[in-house]
LUMVO-470549 format. One record per atom (N, C-alpha, C, O): residue number from 1; residue in one letter; chain; atom name; x, y, z. Coordinates in steps of 0.05 Angstrom, whole numbers, padded with zeros to 5 digits. Example, Ala and Ser with C-alpha at 12.3 -4.5 7.8 and 13.67 -1.06 7.14 Angstrom:
// residues 2
<n = 1 | res = a | chain = A | atom = N | u = 00264 | v = -00114 | w = 00156>
<n = 1 | res = a | chain = A | atom = CA | u = 00246 | v = -00090 | w = 00156>
<n = 1 | res = a | chain = A | atom = C | u = 00264 | v = -00066 | w = 00156>
<n = 1 | res = a | chain = A | atom = O | u = 00285 | v = -00066 | w = 00169>
<n = 2 | res = s | chain = A | atom = N | u = 00257 | v = -00045 | w = 00142>
<n = 2 | res = s | chain = A | atom = CA | u = 00273 | v = -00021 | w = 00143>
<n = 2 | res = s | chain = A | atom = C | u = 00258 | v = 00001 | w = 00157>
<n = 2 | res = s | chain = A | atom = O | u = 00268 | v = 00023 | w = 00161>
//
This chain:
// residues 71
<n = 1 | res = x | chain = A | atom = N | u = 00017 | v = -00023 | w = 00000>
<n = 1 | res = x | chain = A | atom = CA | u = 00000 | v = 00000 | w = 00000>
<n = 1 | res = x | chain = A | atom = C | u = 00018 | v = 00025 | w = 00000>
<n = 1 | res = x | chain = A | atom = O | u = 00036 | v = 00028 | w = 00016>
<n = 2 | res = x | chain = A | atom = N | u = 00010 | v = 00045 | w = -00021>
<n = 2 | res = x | chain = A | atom = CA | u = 00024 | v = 00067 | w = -00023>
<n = 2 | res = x | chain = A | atom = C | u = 00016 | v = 00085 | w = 00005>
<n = 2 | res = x | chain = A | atom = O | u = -00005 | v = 00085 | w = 00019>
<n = 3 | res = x | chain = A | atom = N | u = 00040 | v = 00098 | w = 00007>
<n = 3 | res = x | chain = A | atom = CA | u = 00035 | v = 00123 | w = 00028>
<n = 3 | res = x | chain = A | atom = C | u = 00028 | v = 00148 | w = 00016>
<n = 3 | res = x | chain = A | atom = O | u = 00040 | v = 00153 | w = -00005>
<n = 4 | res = x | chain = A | atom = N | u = 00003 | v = 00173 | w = 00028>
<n = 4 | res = x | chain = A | atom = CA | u = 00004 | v = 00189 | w = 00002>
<n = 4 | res = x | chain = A | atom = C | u = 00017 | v = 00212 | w = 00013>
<n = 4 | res = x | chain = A | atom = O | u = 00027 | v = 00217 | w = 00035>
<n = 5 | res = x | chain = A | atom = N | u = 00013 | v = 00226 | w = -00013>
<n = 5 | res = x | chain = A | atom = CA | u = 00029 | v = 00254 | w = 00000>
<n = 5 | res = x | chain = A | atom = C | u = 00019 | v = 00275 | w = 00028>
<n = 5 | res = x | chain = A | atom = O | u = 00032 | v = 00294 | w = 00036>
<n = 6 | res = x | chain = A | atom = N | u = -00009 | v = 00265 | w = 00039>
<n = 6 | res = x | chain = A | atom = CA | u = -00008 | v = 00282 | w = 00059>
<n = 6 | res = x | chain = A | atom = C | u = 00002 | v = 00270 | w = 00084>
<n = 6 | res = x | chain = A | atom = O | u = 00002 | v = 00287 | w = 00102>
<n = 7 | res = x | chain = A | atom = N | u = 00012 | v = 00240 | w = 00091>
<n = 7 | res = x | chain = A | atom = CA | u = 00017 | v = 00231 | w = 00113>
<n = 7 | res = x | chain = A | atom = C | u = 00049 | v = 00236 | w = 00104>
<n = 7 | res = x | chain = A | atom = O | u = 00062 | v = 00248 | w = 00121>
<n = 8 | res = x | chain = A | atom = N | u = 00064 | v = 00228 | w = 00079>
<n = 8 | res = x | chain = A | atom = CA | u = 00090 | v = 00237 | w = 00071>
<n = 8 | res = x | chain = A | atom = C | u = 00096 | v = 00269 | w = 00091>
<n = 8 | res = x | chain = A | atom = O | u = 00113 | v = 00273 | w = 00108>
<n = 9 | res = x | chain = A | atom = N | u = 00077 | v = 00288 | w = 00082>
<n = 9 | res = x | chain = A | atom = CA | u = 00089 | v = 00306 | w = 00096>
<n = 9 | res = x | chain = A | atom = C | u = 00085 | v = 00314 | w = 00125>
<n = 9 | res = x | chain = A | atom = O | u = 00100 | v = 00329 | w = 00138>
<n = 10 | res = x | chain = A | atom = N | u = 00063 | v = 00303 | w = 00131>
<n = 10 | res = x | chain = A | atom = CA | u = 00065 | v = 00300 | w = 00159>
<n = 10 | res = x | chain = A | atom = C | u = 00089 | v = 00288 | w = 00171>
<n = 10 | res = x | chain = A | atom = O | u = 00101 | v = 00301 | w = 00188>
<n = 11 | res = x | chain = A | atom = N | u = 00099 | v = 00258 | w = 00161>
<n = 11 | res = x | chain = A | atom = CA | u = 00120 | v = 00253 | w = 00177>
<n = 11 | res = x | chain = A | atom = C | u = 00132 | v = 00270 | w = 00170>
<n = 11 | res = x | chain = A | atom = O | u = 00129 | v = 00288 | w = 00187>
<n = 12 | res = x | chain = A | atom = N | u = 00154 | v = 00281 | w = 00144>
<n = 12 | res = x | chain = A | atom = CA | u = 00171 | v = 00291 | w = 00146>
<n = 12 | res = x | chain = A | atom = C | u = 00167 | v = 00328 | w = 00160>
<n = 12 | res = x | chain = A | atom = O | u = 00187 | v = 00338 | w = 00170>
<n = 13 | res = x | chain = A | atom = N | u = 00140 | v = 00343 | w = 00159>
<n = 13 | res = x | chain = A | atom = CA | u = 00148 | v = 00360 | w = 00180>
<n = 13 | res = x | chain = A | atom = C | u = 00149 | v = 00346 | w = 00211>
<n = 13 | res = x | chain = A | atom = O | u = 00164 | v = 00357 | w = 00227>
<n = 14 | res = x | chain = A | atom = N | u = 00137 | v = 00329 | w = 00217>
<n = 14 | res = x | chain = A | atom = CA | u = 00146 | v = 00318 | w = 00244>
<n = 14 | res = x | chain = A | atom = C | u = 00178 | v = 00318 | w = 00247>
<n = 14 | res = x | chain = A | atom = O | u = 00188 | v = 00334 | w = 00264>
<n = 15 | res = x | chain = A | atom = N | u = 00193 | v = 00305 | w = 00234>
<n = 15 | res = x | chain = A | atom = CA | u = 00213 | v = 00301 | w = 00225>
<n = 15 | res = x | chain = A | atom = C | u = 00247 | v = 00322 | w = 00230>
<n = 15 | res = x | chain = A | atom = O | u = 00270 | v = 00319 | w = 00238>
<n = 16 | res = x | chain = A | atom = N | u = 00228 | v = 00344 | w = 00217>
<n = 16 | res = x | chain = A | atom = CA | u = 00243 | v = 00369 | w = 00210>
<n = 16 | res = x | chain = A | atom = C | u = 00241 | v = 00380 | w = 00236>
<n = 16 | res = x | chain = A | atom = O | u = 00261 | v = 00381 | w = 00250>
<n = 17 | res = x | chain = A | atom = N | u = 00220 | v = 00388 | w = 00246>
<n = 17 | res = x | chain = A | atom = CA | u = 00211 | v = 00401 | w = 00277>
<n = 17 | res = x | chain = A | atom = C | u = 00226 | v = 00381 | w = 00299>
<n = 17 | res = x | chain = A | atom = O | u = 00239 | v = 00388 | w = 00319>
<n = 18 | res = x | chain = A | atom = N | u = 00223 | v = 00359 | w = 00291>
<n = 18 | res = x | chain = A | atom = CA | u = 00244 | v = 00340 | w = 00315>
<n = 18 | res = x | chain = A | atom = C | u = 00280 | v = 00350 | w = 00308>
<n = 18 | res = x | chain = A | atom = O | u = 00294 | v = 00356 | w = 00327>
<n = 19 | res = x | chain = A | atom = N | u = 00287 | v = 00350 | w = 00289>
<n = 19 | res = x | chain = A | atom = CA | u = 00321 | v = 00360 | w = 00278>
<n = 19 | res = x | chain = A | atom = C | u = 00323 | v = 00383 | w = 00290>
<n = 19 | res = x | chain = A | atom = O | u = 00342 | v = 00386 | w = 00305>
<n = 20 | res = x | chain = A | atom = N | u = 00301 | v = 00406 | w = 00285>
<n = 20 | res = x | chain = A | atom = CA | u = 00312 | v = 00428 | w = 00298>
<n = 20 | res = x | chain = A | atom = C | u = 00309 | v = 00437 | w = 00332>
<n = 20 | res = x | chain = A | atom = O | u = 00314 | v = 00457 | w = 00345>
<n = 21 | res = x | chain = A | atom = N | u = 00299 | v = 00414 | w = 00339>
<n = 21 | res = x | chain = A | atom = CA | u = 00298 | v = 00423 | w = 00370>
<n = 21 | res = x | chain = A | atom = C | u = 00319 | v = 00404 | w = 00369>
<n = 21 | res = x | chain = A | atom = O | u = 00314 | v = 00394 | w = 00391>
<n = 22 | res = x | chain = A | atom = N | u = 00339 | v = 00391 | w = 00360>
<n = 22 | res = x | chain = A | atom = CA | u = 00357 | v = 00372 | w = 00367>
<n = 22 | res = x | chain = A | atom = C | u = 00357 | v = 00345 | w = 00380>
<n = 22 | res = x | chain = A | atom = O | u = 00375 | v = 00332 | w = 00391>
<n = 23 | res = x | chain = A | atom = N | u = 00327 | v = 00338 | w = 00373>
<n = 23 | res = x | chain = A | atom = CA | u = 00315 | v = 00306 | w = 00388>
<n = 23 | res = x | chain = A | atom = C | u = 00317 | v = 00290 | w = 00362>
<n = 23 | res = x | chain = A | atom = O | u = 00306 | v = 00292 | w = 00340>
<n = 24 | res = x | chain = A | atom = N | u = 00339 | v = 00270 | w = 00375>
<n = 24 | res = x | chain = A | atom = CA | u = 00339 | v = 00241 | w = 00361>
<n = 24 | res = x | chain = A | atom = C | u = 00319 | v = 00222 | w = 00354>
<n = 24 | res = x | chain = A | atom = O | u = 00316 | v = 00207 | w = 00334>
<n = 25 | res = x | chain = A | atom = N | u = 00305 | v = 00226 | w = 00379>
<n = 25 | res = x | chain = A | atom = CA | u = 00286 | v = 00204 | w = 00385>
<n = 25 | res = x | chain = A | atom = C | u = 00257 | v = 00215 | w = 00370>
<n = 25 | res = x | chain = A | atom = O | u = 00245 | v = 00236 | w = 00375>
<n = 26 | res = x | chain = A | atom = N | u = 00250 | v = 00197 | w = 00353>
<n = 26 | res = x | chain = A | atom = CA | u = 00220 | v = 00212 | w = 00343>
<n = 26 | res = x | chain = A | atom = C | u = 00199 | v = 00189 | w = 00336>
<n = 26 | res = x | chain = A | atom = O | u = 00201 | v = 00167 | w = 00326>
<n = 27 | res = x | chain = A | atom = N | u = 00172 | v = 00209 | w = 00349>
<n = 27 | res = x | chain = A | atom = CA | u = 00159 | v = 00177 | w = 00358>
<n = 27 | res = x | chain = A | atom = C | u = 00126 | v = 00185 | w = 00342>
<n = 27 | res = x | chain = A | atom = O | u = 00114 | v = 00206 | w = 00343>
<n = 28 | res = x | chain = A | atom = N | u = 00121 | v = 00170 | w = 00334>
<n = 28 | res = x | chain = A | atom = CA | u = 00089 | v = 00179 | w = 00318>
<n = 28 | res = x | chain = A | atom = C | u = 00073 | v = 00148 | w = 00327>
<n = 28 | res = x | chain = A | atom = O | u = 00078 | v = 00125 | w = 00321>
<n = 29 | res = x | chain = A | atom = N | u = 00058 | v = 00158 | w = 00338>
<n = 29 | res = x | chain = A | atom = CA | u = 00038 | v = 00127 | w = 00357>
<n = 29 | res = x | chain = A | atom = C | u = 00055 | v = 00111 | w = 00361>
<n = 29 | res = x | chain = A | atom = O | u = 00076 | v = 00121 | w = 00369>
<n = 30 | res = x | chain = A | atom = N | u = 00053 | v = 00080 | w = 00359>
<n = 30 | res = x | chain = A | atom = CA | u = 00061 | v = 00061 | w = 00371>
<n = 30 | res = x | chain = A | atom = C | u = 00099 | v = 00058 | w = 00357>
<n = 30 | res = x | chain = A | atom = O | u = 00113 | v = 00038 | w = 00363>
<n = 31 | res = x | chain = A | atom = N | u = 00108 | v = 00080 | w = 00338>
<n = 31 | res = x | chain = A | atom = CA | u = 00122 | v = 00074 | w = 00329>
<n = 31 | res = x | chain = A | atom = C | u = 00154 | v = 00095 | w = 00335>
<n = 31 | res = x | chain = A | atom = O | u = 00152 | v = 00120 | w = 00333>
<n = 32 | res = x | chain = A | atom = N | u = 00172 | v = 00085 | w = 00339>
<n = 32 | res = x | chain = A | atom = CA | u = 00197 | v = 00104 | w = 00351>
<n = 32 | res = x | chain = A | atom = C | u = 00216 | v = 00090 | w = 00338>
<n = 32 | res = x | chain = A | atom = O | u = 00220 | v = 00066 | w = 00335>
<n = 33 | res = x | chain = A | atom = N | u = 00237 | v = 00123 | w = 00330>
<n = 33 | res = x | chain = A | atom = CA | u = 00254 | v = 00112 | w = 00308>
<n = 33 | res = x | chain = A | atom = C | u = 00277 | v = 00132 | w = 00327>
<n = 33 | res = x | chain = A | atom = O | u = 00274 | v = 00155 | w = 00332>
<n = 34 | res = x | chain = A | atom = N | u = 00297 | v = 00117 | w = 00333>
<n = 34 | res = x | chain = A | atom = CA | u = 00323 | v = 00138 | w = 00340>
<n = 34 | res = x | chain = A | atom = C | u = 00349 | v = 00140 | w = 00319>
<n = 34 | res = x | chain = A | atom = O | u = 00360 | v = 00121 | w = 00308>
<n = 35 | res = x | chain = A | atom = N | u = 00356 | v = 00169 | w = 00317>
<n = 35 | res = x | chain = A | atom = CA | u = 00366 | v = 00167 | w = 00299>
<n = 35 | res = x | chain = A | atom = C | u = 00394 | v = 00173 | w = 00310>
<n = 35 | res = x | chain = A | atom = O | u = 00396 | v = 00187 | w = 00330>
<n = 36 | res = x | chain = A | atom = N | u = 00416 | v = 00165 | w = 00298>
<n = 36 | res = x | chain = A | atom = CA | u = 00443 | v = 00162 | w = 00310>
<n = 36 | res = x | chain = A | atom = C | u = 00462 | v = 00192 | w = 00306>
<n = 36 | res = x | chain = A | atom = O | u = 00481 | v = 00199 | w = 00321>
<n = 37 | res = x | chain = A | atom = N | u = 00454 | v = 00204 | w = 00287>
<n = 37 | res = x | chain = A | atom = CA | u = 00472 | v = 00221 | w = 00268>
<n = 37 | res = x | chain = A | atom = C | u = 00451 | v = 00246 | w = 00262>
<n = 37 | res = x | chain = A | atom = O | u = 00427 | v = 00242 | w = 00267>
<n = 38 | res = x | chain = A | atom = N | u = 00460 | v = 00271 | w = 00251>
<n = 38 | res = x | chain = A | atom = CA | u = 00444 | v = 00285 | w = 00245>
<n = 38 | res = x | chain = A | atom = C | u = 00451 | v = 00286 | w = 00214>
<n = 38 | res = x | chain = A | atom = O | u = 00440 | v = 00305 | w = 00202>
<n = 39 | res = x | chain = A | atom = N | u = 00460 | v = 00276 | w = 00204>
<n = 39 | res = x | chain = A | atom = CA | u = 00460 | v = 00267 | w = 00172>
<n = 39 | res = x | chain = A | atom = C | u = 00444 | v = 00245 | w = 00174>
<n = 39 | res = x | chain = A | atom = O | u = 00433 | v = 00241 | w = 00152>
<n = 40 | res = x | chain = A | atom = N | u = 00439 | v = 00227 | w = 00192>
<n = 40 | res = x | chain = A | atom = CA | u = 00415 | v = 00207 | w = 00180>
<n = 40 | res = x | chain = A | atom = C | u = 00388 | v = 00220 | w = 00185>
<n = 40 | res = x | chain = A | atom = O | u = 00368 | v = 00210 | w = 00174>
<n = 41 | res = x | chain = A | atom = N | u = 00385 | v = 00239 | w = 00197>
<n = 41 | res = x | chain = A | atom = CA | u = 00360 | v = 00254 | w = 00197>
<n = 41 | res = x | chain = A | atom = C | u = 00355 | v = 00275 | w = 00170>
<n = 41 | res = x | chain = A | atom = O | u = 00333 | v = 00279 | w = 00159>
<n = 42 | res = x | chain = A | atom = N | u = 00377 | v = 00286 | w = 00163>
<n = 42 | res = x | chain = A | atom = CA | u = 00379 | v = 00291 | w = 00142>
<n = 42 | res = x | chain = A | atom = C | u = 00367 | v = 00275 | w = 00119>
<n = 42 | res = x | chain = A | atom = O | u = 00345 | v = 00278 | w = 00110>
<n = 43 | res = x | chain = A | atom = N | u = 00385 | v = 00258 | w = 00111>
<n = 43 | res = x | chain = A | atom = CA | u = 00378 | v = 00238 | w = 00092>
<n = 43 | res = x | chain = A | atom = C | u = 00355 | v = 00225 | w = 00102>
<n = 43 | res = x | chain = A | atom = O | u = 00343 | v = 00215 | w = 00083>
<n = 44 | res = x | chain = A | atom = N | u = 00344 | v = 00222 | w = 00118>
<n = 44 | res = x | chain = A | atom = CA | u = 00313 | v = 00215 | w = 00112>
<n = 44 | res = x | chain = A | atom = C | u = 00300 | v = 00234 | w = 00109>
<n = 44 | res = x | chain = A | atom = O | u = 00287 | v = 00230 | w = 00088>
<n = 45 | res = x | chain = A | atom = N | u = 00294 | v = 00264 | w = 00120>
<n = 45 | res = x | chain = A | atom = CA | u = 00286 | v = 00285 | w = 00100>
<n = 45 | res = x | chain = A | atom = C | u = 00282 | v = 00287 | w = 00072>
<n = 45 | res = x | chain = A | atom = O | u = 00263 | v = 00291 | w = 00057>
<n = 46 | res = x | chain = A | atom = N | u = 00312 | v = 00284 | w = 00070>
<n = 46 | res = x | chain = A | atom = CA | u = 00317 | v = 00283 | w = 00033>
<n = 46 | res = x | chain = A | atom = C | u = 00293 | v = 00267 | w = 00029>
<n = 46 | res = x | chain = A | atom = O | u = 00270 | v = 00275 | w = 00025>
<n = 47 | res = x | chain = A | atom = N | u = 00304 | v = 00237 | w = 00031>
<n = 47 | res = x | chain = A | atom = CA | u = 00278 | v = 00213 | w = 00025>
<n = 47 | res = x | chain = A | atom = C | u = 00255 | v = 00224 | w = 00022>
<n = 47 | res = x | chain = A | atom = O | u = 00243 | v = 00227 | w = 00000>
<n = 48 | res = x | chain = A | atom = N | u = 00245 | v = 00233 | w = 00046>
<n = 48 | res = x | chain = A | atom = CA | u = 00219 | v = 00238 | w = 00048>
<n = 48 | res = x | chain = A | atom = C | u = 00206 | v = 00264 | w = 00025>
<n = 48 | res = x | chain = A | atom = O | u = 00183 | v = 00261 | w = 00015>
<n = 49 | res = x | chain = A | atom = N | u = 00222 | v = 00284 | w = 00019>
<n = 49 | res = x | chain = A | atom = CA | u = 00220 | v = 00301 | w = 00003>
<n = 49 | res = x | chain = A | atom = C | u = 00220 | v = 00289 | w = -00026>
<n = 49 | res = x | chain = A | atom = O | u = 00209 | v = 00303 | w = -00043>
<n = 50 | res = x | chain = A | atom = N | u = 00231 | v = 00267 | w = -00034>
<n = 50 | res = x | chain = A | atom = CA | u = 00237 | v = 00260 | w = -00060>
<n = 50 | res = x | chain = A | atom = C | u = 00205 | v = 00237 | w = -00067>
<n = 50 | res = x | chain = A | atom = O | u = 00195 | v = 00238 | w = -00090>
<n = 51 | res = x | chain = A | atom = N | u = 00192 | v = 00218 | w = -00041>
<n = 51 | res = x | chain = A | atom = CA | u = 00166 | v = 00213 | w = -00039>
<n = 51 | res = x | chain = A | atom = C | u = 00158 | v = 00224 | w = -00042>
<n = 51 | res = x | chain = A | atom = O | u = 00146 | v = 00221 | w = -00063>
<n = 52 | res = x | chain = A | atom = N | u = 00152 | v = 00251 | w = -00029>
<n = 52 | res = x | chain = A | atom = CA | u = 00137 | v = 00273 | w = -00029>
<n = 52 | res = x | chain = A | atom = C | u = 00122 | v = 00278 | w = -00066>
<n = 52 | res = x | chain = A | atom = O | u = 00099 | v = 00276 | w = -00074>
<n = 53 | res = x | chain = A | atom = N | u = 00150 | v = 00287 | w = -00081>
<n = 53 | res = x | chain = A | atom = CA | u = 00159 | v = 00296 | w = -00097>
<n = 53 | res = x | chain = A | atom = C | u = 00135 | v = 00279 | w = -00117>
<n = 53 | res = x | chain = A | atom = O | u = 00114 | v = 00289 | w = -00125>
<n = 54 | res = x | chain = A | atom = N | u = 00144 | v = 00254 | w = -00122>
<n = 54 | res = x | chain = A | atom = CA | u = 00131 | v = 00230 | w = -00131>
<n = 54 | res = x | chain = A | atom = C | u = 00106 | v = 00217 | w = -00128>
<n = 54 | res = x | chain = A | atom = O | u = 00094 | v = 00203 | w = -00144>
<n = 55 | res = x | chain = A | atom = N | u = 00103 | v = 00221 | w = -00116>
<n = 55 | res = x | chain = A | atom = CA | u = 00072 | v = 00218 | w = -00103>
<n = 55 | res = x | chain = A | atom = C | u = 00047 | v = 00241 | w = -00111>
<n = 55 | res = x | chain = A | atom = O | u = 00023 | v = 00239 | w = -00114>
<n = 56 | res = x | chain = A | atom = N | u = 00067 | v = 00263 | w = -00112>
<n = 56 | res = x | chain = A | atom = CA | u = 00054 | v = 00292 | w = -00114>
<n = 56 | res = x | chain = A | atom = C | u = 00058 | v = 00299 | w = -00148>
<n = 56 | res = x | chain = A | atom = O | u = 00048 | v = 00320 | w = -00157>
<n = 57 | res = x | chain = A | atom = N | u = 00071 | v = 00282 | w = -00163>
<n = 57 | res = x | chain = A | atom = CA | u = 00073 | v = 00292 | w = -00193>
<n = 57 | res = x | chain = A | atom = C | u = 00049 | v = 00280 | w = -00207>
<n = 57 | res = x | chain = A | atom = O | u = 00039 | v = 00258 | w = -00203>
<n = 58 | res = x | chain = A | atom = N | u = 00040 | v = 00299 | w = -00225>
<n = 58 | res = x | chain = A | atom = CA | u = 00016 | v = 00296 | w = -00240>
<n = 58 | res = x | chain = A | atom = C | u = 00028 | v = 00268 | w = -00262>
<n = 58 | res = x | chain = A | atom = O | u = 00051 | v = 00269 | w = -00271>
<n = 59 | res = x | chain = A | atom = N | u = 00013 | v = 00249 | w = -00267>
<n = 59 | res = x | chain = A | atom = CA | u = 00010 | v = 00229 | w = -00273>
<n = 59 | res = x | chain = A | atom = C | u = 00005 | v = 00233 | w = -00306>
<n = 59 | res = x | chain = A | atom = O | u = -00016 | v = 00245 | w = -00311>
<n = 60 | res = x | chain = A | atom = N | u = 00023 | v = 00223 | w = -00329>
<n = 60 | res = x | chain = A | atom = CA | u = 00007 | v = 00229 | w = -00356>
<n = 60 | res = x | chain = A | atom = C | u = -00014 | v = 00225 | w = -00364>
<n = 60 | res = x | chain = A | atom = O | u = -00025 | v = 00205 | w = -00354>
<n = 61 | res = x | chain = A | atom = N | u = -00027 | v = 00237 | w = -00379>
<n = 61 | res = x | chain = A | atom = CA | u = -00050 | v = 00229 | w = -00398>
<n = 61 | res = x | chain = A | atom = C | u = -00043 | v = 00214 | w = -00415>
<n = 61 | res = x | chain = A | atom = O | u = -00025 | v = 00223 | w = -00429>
<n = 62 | res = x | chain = A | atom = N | u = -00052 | v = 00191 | w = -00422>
<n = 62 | res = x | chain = A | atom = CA | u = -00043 | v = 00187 | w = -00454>
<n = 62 | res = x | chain = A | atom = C | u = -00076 | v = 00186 | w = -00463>
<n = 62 | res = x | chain = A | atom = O | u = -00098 | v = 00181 | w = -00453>
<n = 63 | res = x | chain = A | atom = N | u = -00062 | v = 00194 | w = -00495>
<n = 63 | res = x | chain = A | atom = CA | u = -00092 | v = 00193 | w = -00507>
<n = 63 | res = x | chain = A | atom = C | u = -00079 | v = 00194 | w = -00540>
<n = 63 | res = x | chain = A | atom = O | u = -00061 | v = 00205 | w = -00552>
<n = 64 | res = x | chain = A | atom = N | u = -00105 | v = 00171 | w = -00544>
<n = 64 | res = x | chain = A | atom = CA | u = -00093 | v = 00153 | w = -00567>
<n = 64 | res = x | chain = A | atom = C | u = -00120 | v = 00157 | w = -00586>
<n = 64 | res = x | chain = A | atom = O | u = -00144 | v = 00153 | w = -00580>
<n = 65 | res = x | chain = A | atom = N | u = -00107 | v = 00167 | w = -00615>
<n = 65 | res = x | chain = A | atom = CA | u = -00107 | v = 00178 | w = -00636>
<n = 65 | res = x | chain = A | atom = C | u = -00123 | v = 00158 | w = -00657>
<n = 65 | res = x | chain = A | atom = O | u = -00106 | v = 00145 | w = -00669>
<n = 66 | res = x | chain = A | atom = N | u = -00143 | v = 00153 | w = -00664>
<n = 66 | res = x | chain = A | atom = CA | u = -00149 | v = 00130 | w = -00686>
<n = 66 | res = x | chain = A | atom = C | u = -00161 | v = 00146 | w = -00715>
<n = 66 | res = x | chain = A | atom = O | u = -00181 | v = 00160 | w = -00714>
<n = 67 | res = x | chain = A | atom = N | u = -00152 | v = 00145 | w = -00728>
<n = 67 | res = x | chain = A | atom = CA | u = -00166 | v = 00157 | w = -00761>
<n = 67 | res = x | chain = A | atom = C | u = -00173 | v = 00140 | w = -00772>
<n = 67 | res = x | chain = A | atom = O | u = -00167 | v = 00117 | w = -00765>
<n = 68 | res = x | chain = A | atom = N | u = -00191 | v = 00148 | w = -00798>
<n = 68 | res = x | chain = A | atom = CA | u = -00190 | v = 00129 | w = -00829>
<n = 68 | res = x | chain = A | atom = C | u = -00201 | v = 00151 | w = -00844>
<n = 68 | res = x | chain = A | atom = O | u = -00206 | v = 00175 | w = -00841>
<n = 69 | res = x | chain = A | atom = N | u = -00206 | v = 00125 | w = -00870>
<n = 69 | res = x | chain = A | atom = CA | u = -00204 | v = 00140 | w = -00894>
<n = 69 | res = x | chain = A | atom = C | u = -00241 | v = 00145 | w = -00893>
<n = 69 | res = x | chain = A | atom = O | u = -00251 | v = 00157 | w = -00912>
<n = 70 | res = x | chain = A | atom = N | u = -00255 | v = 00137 | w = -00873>
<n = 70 | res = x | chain = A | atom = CA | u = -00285 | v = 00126 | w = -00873>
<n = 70 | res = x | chain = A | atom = C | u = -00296 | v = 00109 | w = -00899>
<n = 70 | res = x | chain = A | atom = O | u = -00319 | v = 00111 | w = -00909>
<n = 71 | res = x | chain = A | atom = N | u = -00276 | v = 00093 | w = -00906>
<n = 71 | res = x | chain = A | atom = CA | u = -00286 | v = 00065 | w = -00916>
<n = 71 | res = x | chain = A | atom = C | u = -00298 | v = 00043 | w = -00902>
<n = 71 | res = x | chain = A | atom = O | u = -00304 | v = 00022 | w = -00915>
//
């Protein structure tokens, strides 16, 4: 099951608001993730921004062309 883009950015502002108060530890319901480094908080940002990104891009149209001669 896809995740969509409004829970994507929920975590990741959760995320961002946890980096800048300087807390490792970040917890959304039953679930807690500690992070070791502040480049791995980083790079899951990134991540999350690049879902974001993807999730949020308009999807093509295709649309398909048929002629004749009306014979």
């Amino acid at each position: 099951m896809a995740i969509g883009s409004d829970e994507l950015t929920t975590l990741r502002d959760a995320l961002i608001r946890a980096r800048a108060k300087g807390v490792r530890l970040v917890q959304m319901g039953a679930e807690r993730v500690e992070y070791r480094t502040d480049e791995e908080m980083a790079s899951a940002i990134a991540d999350l921004d690049a879902r974001i990104r993807r999730a949020s891009a308009a999807r093509p149209v295709v649309v398909k062309v048929s002629t004749s001669k009306g014979m």
